[in-house]
VMD Tcl script that draws the C-alpha trace (Angstrom):
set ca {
  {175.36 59.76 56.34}
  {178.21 57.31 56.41}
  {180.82 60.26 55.47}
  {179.38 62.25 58.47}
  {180.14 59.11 61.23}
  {183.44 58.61 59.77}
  {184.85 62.14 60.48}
  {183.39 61.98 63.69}
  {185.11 58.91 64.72}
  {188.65 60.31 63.18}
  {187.74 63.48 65.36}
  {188.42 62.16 68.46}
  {191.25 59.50 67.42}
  {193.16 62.80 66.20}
  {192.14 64.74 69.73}
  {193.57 61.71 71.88}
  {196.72 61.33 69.93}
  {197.20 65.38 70.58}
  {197.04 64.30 73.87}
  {199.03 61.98 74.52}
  {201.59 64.51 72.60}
  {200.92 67.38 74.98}
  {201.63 65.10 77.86}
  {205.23 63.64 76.98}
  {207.92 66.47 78.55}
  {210.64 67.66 76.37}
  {213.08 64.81 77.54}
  {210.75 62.07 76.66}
  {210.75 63.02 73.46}
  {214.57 63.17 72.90}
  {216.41 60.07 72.87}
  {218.90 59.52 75.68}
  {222.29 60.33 73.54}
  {220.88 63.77 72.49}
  {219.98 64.67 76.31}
  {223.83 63.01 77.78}
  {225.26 65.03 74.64}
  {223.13 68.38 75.69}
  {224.31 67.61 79.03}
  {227.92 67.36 78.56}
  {228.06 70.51 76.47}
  {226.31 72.38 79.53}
  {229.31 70.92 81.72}
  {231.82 72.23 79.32}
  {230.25 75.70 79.11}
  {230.35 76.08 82.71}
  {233.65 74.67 83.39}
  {235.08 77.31 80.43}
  {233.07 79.96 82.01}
  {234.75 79.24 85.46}
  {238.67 78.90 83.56}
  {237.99 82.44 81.93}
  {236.55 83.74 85.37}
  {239.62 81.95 87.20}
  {242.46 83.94 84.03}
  {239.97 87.25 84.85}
  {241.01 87.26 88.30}
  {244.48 86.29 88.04}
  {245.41 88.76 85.64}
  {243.39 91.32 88.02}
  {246.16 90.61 90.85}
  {249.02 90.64 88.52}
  {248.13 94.04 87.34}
  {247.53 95.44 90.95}
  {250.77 94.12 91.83}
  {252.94 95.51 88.99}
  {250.68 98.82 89.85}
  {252.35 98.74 93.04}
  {255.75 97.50 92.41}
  {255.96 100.90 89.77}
  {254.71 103.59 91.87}
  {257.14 106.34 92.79}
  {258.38 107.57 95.84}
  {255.22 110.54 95.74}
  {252.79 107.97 95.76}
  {254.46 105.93 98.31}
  {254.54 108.90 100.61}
  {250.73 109.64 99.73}
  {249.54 106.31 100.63}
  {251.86 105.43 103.51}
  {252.40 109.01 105.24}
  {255.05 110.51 106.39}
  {255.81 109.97 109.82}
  {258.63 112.23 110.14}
  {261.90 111.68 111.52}
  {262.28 108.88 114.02}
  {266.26 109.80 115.08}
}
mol new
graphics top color blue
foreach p $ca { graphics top sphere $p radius 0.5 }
foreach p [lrange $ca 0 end-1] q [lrange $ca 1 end] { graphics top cylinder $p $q radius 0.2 }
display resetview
């Protein structure tokens, strides 16, 4: 009978432990330099996704320039009209 009262009182020890693991969050359980360090990484993802997002657009407006500096006289006339003679 001694057996059976000494699993029972590990039972709930073991249950209340669980407990107290279920209730720490995620950052409690990570030390400070791994969160700053997950952190920091996060800034530098962003900031690289914003640089290649920033080159994206730039070389958009360089292309649509040199689109426009090499179109020919037809084109020119398509776009623009011709307004016929003015003398």
């Amino acid at each position: 009978m001694a057996k059976k009262k000494q699993k029972r009182q590990q039972q709930p020890n073991f249950k209340s432990s669980a407990v107290k693991e279920d209730g720490n969050s995620l950052s409690d359980q990570l030390s400070m330099d791994v969160l700053a360090k997950l952190k920091e990484t996060k800034k530098q993802l962003v900031t690289a996704e914003q640089e290649k997002e920033e080159e994206r657009q730039a070389q958009l407006a360089f292309e649509k320039k040199q689109k426009e500096k090499n179109k020919t006289f037809e084109e020119l006339l398509d776009e623009y009209g011709f307004g016929g003679s003015k003398f």
